[in-house]
C-alpha positions, 0 to 999 in steps of 0.5 A: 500500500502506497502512503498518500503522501508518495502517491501522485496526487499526494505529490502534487498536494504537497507541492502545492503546499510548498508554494502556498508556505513559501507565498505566504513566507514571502508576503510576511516578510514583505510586510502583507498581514501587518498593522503599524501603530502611529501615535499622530499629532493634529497638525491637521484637524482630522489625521486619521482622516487626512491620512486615510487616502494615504494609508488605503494607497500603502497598504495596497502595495505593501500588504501593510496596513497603519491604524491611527491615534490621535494624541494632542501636542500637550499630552504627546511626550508624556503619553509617549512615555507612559505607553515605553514605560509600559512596554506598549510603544507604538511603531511611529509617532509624530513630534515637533522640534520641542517634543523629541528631544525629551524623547531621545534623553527618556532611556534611549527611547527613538531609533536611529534613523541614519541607516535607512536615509540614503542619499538620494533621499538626502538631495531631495530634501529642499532644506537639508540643513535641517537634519543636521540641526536635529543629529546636532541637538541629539548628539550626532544622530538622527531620531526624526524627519520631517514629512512637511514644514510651515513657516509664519507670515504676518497678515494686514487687515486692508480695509482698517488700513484704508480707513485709517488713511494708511499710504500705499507706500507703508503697505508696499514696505510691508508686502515687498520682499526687497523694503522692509518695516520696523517697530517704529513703523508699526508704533506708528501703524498702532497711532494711525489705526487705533481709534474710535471711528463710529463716534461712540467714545469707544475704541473700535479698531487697535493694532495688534492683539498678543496672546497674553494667556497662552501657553503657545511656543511661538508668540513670544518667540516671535518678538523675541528672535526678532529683538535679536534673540538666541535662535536655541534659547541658549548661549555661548556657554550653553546657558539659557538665553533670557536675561538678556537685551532681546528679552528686554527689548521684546518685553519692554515694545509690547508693554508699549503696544499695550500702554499706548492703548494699541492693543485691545484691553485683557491681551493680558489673559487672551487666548492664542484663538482669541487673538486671532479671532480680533483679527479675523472678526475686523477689531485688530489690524494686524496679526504676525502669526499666520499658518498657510491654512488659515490663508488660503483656506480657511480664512477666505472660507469662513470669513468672506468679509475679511479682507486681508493681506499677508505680509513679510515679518517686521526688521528688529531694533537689532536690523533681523527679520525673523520667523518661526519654523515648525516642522511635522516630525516622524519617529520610530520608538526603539521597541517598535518590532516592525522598525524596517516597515515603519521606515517604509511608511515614511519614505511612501510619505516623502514620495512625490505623490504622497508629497503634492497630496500633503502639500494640497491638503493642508497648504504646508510646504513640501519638504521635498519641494513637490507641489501641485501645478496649481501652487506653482504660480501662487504669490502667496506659496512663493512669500511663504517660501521665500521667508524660509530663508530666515525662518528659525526652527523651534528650540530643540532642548529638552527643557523647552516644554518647562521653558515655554512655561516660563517665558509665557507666564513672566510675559503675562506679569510684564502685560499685567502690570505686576513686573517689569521686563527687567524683572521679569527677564532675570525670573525667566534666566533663573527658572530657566535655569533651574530647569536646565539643571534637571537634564544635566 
């Protein structure tokens, strides 16, 4: 009696179980049948939504699928590190420059990128500075690399402008990359457009409205580089950067601003979405914080009214024009077992579709400099780009997060009246300090 196994058809059975194992062998190993984990900050409203196309196009050519979770920028690092600590670290996660260094110093906690960045990838990315400012601050590697980035511009309100009687020539040097304006001018801005044009004794435009209650990274940075602040917060030495003639400076024009009645009463305690809402509703005719979202989407969306223009940043005492850069930054956690497909999630992201689908999508810059056709001829796409030259990437120490604390709070006493900018500079050296201590 012949075993079936040796009959004919027992052999042709067998065979083709080989070439299903050895299929299904090649398919694991390519990756089909697994799910990454990516933790991914709202730099949009929905990303699990704005990453569905994406993901949906990914896993069909990879067998890979990528489940989603939101976390907050607030509770990113923290919930990153509970989740390591645990054991239960997802396999991506996205950070801003201020986020991933406490990271990198939490037991070691990201993998090291290097060996998957080639260099063909490295002639594509249209400010490769930048991944040599984040091995630079982690200590010679690289932990993270950024899918897109944003800068800031300001914006003007045109119709305030115009009846105030602001000359076309002030508006040229706001608007023209090659003139610039300057503190005075914009002092100078506050008297024109600050008054009371409806004859009810109240003031019904102001100038400028400044964050005072927020706990934002940029808004005081933004004044504060542009005094000719650190660009790291730190200086020569390594020590923190805030006791200094910029801090003052900085504090000394918005304790100005606010003095001189330029801008509306309680900037003291108003939100960040507070402030730009007295923009966007016409009561300040100024805002230097402007994503390019809100330009060219949801602005003109949700107020067809307002009519605005964007400008270039203002030249500091100190003769710097500034701004900030933000970037959307992708990590790997070193406990992640599937690193290598982790990896093959970025680079589809750093595709030249992937790249236009992201730049159309959200309105922020490629950071392979693939854009839709459409953005090609956009005025407004070249200004953001052009102040890229100037833009300062968000500190990337890992005492940022306690240092943001700082200098927003000591701003908000200087507003509040229950400081002075001198005084509140040496605060922000001393607490800065003290927490600097902490990661030495």
């Amino acid at each position: 009696m012949v075993h079936p196994q040796f009959s004919k058809g027992g052999k042709i059975m067998f065979r083709k179980s080989l070439v299903l194992l050895s299929i299904l062998l090649f398919l694991l190993t390519i990756g089909f049948g697994k799910t990454l984990q990516f933790w991914a900050t709202p730099f949009v409203s929905q990303p699990e939504k704005f990453f569905e196309p994406l993901v949906k196009q990914f896993k069909a050519e990879t067998g890979i699928d990528v489940e989603i979770s939101v976390v907050s920028y607030a509770d990113a690092v923290t919930k990153i590190q509970a989740a390591i600590a645990a054991g239960e670290a997802p396999d991506l996660v996205a950070l801003s420059e201020g986020r991933f260094m406490p990271l990198v110093r939490f037991g070691n906690a990201l993998y090291e990128l290097d060996e998957f960045v080639t260099d063909d990838l490295l002639k594509r990315v249209v400010r490769p500075q930048l991944l040599d400012q984040y091995r630079q601050i982690a200590g010679g590697k690289l932990y993270v690399f950024p899918i897109c980035f944003w800068t800031y511009l300001g914006a003007i309100n045109l119709d305030i402008f115009k009846k105030a009687g602001v000359p076309e020539e002030f508006i040229e040097k706001m608007t023209d990359p090659n003139k610039y304006y300057t503190w005075d001018d914009l002092l100078q801005l506050g008297a024109m457009v600050t008054k009371d044009y409806n004859g009810d004794g109240k003031v019904d435009h102001w100038l400028y409205a400044y964050p005072g209650g927020e706990n934002w990274v940029h808004p005081f940075l933004l004044w504060y580089w542009n005094a000719g602040g650190s660009p790291t917060l730190l200086d020569e030495n390594g020590k923190p950067a805030f006791n200094t003639e910029a801090t003052i400076r900085a504090l000394k024009f918005l304790l100005t601003l606010k003095e001189k009645g330029y801008m509306p009463p309680g900037v003291e305690s108003l939100s960040a979405g507070d402030a730009i809402d007295m923009f966007t509703s016409g009561k300040t005719a100024f805002i230097n914080n402007v994503w390019p979202s809100n330009a060219f989407v949801v602005w003109p969306k949700q107020f067809k009214n307002l009519n605005f223009r964007l400008v270039y940043p203002p030249v500091g005492p100190t003769g710097l024009r500034t701004t900030y850069f933000g970037s959307y930054l992708l990590a790997i956690p070193r406990q992640s077992k599937m690193k290598r497909e982790a990896w093959k999630f970025i680079e589809f992201l750093l595709r030249p579709e992937s790249q236009k689908y992201i730049s159309a999508n959200t309105y922020y810059s490629s950071i392979t400099g693939d854009v839709p056709d459409e953005f090609k001829g956009d005025p407004r796409v070249k200004m953001y780009m052009e102040v890229v030259k100037y833009a300062i990437p968000e500190p990337m120490h890992p005492a940022m997060a306690r240092w943001k604390m700082i200098y927003n709070s000591e701003t908000q006493a200087v507003l509040s009246g229950q400081k002075t900018p001198e005084e509140a500079a040496k605060t922000m050296q001393k607490l800065a300090e003290q927490a600097l201590e902490f990661y030495k």
